[in-house]
N, CA, C and O atoms as a GROMACS GRO file, in nm:
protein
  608
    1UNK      N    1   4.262   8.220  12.299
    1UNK     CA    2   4.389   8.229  12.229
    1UNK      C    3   4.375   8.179  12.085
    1UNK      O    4   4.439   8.222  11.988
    2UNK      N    5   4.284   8.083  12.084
    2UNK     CA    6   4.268   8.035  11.993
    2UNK      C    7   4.206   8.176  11.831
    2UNK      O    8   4.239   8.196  11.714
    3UNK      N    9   4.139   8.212  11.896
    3UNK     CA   10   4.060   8.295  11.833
    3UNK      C   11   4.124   8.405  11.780
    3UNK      O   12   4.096   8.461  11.674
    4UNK      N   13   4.221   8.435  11.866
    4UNK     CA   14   4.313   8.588  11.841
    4UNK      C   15   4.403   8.520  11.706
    4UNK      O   16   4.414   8.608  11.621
    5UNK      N   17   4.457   8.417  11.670
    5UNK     CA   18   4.544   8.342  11.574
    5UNK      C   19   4.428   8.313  11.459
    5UNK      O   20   4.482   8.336  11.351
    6UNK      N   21   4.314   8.278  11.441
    6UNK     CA   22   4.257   8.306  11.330
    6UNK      C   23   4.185   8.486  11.336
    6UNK      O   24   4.165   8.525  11.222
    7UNK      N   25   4.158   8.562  11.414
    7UNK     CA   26   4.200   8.694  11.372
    7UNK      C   27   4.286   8.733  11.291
    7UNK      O   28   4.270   8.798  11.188
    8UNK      N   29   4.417   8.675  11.357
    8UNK     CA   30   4.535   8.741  11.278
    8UNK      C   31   4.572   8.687  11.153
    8UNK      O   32   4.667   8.744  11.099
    9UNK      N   33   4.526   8.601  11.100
    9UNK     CA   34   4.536   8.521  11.016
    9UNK      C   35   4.437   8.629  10.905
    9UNK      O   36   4.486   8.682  10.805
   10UNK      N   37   4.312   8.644  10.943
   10UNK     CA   38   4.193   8.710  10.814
   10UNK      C   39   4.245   8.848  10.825
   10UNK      O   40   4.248   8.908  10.718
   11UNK      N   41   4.292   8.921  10.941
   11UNK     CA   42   4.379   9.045  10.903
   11UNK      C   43   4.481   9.027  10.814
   11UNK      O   44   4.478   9.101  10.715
   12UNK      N   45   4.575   8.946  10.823
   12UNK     CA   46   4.709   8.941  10.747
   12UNK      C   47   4.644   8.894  10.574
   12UNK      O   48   4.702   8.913  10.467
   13UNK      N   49   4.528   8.841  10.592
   13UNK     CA   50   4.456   8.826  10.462
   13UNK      C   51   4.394   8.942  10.368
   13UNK      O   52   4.381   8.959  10.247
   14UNK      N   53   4.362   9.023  10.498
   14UNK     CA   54   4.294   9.141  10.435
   14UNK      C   55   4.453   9.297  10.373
   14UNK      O   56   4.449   9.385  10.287
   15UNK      N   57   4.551   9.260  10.461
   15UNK     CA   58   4.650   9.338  10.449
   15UNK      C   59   4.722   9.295  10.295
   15UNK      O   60   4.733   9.353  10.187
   16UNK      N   61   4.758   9.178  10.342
   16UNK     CA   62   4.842   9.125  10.204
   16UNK      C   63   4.830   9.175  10.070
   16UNK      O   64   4.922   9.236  10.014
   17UNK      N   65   4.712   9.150  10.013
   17UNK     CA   66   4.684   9.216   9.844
   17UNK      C   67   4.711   9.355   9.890
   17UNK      O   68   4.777   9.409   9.802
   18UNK      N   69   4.684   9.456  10.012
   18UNK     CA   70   4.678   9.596   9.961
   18UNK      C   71   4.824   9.624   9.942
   18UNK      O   72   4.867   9.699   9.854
   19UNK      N   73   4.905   9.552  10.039
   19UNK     CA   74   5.072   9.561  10.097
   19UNK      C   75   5.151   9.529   9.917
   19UNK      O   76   5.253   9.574   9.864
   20UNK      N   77   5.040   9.425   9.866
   20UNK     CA   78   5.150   9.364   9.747
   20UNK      C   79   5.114   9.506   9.626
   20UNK      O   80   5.189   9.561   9.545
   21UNK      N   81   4.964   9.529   9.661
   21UNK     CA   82   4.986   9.602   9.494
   21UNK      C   83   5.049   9.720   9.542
   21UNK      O   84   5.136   9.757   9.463
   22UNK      N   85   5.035   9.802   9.653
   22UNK     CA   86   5.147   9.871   9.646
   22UNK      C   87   5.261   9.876   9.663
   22UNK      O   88   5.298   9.987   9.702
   23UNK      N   89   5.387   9.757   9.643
   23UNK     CA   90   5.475   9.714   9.638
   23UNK      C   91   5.495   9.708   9.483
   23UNK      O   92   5.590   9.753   9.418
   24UNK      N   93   5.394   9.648   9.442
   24UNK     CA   94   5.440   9.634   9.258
   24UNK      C   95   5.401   9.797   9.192
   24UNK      O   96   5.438   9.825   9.078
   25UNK      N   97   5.350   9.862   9.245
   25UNK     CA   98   5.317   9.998   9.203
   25UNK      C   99   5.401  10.076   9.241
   25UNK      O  100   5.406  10.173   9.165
   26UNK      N  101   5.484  10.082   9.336
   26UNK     CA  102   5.606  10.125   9.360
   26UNK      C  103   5.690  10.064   9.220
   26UNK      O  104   5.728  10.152   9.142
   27UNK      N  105   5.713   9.956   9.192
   27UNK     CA  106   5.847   9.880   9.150
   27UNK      C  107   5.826   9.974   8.997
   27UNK      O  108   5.918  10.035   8.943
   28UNK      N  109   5.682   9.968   8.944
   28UNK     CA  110   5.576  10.010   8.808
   28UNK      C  111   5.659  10.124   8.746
   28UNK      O  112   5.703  10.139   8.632
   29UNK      N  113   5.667  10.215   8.881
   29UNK     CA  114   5.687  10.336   8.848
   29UNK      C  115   5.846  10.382   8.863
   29UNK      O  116   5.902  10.475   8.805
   30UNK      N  117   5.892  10.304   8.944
   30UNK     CA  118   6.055  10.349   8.967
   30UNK      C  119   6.056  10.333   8.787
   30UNK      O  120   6.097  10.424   8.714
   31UNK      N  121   5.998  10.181   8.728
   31UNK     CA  122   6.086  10.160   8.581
   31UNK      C  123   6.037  10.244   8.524
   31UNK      O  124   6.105  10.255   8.422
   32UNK      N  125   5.925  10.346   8.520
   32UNK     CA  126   5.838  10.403   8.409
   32UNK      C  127   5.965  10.536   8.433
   32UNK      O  128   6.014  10.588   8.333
   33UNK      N  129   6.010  10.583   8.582
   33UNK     CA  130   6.085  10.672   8.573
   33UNK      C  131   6.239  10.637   8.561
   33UNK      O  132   6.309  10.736   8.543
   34UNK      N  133   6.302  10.521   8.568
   34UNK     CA  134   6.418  10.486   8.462
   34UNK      C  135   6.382  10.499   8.341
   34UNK      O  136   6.467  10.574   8.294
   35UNK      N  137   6.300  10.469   8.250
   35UNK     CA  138   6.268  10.506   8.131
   35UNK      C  139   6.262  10.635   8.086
   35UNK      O  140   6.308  10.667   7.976
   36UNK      N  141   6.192  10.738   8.186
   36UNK     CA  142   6.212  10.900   8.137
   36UNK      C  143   6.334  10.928   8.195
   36UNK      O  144   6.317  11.049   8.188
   37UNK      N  145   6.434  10.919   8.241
   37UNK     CA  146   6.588  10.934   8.287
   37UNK      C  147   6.682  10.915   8.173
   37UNK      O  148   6.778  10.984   8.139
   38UNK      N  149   6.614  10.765   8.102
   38UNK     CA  150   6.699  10.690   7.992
   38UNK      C  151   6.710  10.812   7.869
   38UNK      O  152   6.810  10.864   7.820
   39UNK      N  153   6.554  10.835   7.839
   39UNK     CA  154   6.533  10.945   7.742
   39UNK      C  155   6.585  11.092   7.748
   39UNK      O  156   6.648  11.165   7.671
   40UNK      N  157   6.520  11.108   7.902
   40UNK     CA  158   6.598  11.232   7.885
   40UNK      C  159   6.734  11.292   7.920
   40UNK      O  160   6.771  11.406   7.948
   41UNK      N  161   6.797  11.170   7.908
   41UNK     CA  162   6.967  11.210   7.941
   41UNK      C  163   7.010  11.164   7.782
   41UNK      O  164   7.117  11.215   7.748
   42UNK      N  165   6.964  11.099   7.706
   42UNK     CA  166   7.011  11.055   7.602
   42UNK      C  167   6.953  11.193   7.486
   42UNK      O  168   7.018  11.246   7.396
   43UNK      N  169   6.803  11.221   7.534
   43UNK     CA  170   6.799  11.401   7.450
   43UNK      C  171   6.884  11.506   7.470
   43UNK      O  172   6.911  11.596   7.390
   44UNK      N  173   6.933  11.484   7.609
   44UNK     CA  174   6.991  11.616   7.624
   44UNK      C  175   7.152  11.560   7.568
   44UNK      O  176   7.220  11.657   7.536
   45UNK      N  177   7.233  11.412   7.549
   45UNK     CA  178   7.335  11.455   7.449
   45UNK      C  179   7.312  11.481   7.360
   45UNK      O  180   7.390  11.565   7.315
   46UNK      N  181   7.181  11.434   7.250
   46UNK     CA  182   7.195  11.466   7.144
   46UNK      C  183   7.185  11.660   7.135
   46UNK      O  184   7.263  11.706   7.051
   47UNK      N  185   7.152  11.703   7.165
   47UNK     CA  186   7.118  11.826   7.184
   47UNK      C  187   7.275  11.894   7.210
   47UNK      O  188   7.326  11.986   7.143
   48UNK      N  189   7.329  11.831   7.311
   48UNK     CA  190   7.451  11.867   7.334
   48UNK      C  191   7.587  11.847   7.211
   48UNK      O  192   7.683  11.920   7.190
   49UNK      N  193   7.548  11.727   7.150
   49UNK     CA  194   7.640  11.706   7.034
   49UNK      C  195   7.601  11.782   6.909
   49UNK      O  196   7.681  11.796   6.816
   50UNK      N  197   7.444  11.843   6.907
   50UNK     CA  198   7.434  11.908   6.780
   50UNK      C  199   7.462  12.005   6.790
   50UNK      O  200   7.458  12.063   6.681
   51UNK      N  201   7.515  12.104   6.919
   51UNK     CA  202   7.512  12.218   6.930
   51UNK      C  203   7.663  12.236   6.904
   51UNK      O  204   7.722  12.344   6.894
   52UNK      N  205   7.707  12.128   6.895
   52UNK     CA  206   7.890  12.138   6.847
   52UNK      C  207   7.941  12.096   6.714
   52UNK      O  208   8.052  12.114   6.664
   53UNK      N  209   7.837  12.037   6.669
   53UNK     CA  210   7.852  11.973   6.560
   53UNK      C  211   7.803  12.053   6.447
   53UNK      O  212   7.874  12.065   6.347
   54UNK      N  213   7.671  12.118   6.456
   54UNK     CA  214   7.565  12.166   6.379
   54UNK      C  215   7.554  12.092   6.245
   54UNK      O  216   7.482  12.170   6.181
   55UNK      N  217   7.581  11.989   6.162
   55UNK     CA  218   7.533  11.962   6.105
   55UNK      C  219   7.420  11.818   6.094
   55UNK      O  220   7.445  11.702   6.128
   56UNK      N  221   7.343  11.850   6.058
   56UNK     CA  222   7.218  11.757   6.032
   56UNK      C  223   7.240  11.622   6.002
   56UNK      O  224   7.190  11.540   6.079
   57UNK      N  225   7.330  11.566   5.865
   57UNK     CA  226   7.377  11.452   5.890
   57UNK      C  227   7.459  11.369   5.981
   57UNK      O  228   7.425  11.251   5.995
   58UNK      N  229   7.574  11.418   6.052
   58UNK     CA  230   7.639  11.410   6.119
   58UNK      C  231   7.562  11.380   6.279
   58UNK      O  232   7.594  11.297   6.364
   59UNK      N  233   7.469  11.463   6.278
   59UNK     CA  234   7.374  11.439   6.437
   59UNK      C  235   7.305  11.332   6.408
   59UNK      O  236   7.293  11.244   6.494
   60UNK      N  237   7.248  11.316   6.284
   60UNK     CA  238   7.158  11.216   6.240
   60UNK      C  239   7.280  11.070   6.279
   60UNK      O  240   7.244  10.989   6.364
   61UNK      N  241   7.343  11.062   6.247
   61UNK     CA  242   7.464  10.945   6.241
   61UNK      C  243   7.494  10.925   6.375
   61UNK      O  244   7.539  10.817   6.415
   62UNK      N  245   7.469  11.041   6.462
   62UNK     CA  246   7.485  11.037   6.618
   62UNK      C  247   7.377  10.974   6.677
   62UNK      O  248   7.418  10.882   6.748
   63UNK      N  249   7.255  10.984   6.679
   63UNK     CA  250   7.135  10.990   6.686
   63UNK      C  251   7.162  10.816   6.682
   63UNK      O  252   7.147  10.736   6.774
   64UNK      N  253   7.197  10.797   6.573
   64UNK     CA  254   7.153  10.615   6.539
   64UNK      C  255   7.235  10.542   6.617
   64UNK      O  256   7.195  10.441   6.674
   65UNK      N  257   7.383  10.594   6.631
   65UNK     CA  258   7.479  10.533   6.683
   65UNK      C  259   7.465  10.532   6.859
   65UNK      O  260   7.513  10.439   6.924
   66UNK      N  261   7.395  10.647   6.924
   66UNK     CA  262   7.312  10.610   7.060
   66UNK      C  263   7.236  10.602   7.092
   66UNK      O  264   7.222  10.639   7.208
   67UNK      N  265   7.112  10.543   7.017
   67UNK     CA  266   6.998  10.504   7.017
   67UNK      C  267   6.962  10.370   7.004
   67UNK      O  268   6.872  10.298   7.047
   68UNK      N  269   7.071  10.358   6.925
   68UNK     CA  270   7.106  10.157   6.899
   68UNK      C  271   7.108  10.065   7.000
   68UNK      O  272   7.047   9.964   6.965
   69UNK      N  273   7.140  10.060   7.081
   69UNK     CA  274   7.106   9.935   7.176
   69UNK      C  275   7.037  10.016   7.301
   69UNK      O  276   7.086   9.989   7.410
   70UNK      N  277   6.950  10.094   7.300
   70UNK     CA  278   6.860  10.147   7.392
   70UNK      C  279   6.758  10.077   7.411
   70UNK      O  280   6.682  10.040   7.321
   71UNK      N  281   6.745  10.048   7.550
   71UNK     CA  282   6.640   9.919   7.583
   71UNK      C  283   6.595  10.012   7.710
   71UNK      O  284   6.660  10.081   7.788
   72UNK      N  285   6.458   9.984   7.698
   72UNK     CA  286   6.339  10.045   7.788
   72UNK      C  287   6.350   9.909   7.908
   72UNK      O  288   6.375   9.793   7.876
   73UNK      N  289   6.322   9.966   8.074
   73UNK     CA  290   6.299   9.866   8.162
   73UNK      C  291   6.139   9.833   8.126
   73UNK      O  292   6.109   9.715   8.104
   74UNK      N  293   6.101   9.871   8.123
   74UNK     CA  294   5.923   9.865   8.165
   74UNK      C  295   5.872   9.901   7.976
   74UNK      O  296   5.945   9.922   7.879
   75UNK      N  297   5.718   9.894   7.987
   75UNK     CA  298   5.650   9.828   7.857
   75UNK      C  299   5.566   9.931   7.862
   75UNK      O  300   5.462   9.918   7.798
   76UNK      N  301   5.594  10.098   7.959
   76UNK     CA  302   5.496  10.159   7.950
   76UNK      C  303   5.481  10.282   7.859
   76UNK      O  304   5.380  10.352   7.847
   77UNK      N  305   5.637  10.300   7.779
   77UNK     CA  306   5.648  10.399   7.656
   77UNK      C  307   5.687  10.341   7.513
   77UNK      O  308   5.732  10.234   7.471
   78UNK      N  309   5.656  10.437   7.469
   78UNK     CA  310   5.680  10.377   7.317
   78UNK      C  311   5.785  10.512   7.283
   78UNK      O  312   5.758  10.625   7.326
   79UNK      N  313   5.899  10.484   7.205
   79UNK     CA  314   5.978  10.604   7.172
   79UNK      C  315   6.064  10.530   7.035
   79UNK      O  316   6.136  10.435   7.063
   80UNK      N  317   6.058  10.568   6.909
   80UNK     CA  318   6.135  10.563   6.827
   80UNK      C  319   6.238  10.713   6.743
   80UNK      O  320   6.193  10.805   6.674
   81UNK      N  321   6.371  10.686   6.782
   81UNK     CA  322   6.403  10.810   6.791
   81UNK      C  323   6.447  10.823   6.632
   81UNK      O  324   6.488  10.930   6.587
   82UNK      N  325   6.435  10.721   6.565
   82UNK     CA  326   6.442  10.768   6.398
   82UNK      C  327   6.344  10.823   6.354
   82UNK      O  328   6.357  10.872   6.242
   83UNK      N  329   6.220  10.835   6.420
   83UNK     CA  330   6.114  10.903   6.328
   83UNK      C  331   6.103  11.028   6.446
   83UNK      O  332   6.093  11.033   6.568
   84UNK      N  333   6.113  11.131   6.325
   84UNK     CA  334   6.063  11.278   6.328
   84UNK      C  335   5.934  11.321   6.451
   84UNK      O  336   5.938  11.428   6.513
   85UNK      N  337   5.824  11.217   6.470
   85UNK     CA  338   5.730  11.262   6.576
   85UNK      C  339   5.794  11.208   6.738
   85UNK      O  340   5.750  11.235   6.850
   86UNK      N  341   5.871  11.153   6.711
   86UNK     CA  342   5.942  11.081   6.835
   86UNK      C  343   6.058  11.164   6.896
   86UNK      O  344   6.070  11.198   7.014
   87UNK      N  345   6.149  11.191   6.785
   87UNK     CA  346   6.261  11.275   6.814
   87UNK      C  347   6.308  11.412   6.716
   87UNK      O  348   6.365  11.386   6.609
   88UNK      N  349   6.288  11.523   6.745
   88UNK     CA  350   6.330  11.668   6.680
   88UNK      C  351   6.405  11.746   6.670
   88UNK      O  352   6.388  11.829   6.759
   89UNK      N  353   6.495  11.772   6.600
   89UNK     CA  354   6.615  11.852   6.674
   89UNK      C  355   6.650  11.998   6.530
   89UNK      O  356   6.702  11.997   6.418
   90UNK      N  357   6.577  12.119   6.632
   90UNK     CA  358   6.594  12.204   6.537
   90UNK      C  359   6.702  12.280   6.537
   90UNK      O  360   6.781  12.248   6.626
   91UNK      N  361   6.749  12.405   6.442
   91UNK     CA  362   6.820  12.502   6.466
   91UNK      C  363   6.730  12.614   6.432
   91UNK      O  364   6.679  12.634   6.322
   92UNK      N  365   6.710  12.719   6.588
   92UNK     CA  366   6.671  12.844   6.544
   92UNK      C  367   6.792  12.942   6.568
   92UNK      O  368   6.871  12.932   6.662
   93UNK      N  369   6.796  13.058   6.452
   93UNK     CA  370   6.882  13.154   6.465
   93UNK      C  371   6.839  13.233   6.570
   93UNK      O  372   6.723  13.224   6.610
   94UNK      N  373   6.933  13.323   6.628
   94UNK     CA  374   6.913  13.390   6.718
   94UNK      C  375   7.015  13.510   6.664
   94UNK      O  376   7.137  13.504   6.648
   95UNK      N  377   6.935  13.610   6.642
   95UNK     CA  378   6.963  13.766   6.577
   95UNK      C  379   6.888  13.894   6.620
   95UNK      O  380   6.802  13.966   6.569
   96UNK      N  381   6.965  13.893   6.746
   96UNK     CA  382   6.886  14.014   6.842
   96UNK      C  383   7.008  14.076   6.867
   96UNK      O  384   7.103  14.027   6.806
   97UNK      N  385   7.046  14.228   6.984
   97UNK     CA  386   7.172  14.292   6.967
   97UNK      C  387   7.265  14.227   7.082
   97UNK      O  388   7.385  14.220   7.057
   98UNK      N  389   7.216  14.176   7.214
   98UNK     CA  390   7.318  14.115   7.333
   98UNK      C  391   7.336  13.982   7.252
   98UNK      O  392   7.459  13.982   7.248
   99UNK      N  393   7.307  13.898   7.203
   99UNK     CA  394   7.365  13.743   7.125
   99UNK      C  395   7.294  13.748   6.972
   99UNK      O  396   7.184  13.782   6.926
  100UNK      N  397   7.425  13.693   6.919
  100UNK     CA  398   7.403  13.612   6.791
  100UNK      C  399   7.395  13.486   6.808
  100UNK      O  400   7.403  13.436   6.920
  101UNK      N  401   7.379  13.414   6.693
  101UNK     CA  402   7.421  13.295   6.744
  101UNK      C  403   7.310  13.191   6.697
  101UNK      O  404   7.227  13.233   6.615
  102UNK      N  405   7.301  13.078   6.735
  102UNK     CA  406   7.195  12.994   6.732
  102UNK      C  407   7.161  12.915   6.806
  102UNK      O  408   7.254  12.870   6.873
  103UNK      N  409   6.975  12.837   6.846
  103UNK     CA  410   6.986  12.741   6.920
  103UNK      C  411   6.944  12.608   6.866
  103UNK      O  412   6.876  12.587   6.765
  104UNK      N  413   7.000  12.520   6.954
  104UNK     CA  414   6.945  12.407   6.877
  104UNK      C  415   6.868  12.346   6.988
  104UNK      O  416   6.908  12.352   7.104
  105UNK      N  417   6.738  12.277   6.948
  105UNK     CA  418   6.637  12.276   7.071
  105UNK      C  419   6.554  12.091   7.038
  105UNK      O  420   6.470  12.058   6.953
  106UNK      N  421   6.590  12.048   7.091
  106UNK     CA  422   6.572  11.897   7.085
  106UNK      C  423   6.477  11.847   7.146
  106UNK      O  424   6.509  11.830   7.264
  107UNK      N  425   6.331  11.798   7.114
  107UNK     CA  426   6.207  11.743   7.159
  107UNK      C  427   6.200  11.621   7.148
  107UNK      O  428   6.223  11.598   7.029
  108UNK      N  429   6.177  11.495   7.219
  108UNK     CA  430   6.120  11.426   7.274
  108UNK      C  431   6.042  11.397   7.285
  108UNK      O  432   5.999  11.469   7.375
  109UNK      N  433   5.952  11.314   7.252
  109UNK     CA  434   5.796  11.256   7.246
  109UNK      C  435   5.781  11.108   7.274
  109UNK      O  436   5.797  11.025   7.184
  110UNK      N  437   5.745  11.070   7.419
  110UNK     CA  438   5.705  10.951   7.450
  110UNK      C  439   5.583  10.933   7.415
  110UNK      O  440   5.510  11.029   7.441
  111UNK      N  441   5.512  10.808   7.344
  111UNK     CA  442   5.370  10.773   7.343
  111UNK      C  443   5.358  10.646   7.462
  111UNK      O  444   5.432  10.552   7.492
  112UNK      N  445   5.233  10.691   7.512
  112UNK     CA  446   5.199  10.570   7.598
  112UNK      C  447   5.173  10.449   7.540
  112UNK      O  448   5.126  10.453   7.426
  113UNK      N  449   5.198  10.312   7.603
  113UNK     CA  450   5.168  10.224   7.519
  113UNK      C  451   5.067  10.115   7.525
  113UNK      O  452   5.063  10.070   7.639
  114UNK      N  453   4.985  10.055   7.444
  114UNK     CA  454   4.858  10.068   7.501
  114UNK      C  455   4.894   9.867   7.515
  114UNK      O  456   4.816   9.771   7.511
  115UNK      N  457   5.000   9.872   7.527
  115UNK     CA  458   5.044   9.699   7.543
  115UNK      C  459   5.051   9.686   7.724
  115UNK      O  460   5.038   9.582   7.789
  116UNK      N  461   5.075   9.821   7.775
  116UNK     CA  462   5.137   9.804   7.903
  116UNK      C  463   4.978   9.872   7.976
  116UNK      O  464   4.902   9.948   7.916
  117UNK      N  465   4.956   9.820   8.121
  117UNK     CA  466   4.863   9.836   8.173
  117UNK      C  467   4.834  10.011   8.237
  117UNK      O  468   4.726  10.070   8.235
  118UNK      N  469   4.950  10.059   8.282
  118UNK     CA  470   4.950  10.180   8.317
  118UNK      C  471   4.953  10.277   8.176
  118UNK      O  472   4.911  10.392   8.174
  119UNK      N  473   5.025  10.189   8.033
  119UNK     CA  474   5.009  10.284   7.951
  119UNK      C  475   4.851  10.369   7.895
  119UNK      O  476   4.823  10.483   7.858
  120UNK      N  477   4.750  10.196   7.922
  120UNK     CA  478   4.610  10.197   7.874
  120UNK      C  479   4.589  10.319   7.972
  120UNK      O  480   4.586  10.436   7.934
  121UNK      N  481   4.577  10.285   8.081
  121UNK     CA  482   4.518  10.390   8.190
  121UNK      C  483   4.537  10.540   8.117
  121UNK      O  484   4.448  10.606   8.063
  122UNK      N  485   4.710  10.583   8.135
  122UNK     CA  486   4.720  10.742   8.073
  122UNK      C  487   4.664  10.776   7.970
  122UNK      O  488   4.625  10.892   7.966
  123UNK      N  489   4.631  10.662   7.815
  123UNK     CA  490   4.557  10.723   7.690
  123UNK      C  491   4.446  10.758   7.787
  123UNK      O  492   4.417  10.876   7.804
  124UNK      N  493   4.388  10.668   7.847
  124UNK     CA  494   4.227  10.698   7.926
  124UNK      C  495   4.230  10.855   7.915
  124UNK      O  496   4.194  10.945   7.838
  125UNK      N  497   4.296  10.834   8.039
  125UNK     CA  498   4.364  10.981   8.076
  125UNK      C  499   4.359  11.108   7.988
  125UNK      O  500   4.323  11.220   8.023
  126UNK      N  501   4.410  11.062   7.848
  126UNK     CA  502   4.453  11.145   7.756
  126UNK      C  503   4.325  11.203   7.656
  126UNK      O  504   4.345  11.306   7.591
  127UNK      N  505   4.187  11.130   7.645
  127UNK     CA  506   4.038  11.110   7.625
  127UNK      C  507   4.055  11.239   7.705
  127UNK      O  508   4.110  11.328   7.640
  128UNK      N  509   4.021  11.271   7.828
  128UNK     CA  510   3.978  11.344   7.931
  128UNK      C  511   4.069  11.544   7.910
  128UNK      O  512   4.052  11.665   7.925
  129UNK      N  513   4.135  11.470   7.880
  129UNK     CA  514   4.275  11.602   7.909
  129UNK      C  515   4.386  11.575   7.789
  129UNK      O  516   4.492  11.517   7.808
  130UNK      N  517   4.344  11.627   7.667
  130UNK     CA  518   4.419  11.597   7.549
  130UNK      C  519   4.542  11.626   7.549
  130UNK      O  520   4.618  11.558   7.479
  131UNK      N  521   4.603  11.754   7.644
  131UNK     CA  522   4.784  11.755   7.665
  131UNK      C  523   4.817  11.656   7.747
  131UNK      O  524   4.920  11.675   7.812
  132UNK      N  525   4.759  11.552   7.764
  132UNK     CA  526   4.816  11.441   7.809
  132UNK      C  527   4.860  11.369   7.732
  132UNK      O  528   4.905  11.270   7.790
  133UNK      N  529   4.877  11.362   7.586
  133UNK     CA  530   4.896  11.242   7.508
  133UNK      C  531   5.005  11.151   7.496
  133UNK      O  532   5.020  11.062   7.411
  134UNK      N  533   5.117  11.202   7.640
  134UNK     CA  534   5.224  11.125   7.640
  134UNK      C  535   5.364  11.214   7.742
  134UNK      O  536   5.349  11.295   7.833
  135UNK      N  537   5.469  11.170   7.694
  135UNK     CA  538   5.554  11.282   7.746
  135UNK      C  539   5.651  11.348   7.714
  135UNK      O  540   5.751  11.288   7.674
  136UNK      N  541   5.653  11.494   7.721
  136UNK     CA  542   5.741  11.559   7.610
  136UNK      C  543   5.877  11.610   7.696
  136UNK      O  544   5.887  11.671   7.803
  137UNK      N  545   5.989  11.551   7.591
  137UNK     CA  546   6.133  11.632   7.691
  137UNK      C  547   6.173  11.698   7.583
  137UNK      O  548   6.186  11.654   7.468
  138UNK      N  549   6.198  11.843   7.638
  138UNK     CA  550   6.252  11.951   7.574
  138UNK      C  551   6.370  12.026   7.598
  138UNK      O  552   6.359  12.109   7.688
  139UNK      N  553   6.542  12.016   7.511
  139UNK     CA  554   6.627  12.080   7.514
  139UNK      C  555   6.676  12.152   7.445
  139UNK      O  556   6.672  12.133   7.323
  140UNK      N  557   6.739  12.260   7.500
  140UNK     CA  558   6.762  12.411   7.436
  140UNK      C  559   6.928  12.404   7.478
  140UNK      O  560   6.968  12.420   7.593
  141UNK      N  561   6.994  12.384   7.389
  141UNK     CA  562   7.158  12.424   7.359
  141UNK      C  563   7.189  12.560   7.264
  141UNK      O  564   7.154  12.593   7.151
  142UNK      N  565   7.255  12.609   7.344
  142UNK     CA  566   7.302  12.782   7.262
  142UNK      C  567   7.422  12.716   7.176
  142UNK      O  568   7.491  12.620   7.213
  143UNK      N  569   7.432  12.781   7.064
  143UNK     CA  570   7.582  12.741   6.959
  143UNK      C  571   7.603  12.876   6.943
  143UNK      O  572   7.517  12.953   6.898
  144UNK      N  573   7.752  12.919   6.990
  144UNK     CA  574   7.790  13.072   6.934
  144UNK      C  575   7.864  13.042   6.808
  144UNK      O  576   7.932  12.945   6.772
  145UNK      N  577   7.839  13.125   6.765
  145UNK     CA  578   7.887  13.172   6.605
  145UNK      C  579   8.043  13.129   6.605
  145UNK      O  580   8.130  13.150   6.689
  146UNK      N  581   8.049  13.057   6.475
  146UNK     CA  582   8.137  13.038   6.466
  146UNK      C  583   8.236  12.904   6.495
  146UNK      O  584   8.351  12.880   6.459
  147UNK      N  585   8.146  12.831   6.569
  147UNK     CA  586   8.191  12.701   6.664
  147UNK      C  587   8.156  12.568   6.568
  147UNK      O  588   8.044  12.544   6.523
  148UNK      N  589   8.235  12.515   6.554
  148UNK     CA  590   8.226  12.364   6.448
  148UNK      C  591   8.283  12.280   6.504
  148UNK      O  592   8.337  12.295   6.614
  149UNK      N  593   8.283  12.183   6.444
  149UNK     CA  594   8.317  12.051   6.536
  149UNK      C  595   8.459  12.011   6.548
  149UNK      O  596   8.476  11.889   6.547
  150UNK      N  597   8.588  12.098   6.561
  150UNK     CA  598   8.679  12.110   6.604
  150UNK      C  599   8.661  12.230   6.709
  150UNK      O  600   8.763  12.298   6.722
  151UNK      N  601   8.564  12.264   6.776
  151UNK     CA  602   8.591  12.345   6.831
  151UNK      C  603   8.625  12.463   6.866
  151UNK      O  604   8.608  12.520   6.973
  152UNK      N  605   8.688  12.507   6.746
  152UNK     CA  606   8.680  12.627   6.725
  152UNK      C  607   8.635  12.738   6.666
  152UNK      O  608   8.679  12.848   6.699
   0.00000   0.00000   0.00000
């Protein structure tokens, strides 16, 4: 009897570290994917407000005003949405015969960050397989002709 209780003892030794890191590798990744949730619900308003708004300063003023107290859970992206490689928001015309009109198409660019442990890993990653260099969210809002920021 004796023997079966230090068994169970060097099993529960040998279980423990595998049980914990995949417990914190679970927790790693829920935040890494609150973080792409955070971003990409916050691209797709901006996208959504430029497509009503269409002008450039005005989105820009949007842009700052919900971007401002945006706080990342986890340490594993880097995203600054005032600079141009981080955040994009174009207008292409659209002049074909079923629609006029325009779109406005809003990109997203997470960099991994090489402060956070899973970030180091993905650059690794990114060495190997260069469209890895991070993560891109991409939105496409239609504006029909004519539509300004009253709506009509």
């Amino acid at each position: 009897m004796r023997f079966q209780k230090a068994q169970a003892i060097v099993e529960f030794a040998f279980v423990l570290p595998l049980f914990l890191l995949l417990m914190v590798g679970l927790f790693y990744f829920g935040f890494a994917f609150a973080d792409y949730l955070t971003v990409s619900n916050t691209t797709r308003s901006i996208a959504h407000e430029a497509s009503i708004v269409q002008d450039q300063a005005k989105v820009q003023q949007f842009i700052e005003r919900e971007t401002k107290d945006l706080t990342f859970i986890s340490d594993i992206f880097i995203w600054k949405p005032n600079d141009t490689k981080y955040l994009k928001v174009e207008y292409k015309n659209i002049d074909n015969t079923s629609q006029k009109g325009m779109d406005v198409v809003v990109t997203s660019h997470m960099d991994y960050s090489s402060s956070s442990y899973f970030g180091r890993i993905m650059k690794n990653f990114s060495k190997i397989s260069p469209s890895k260099k991070g993560v891109n969210i991409v939105y496409t809002m239609y504006c029909p002709p004519g539509l300004n920021s009253s709506g009509n």
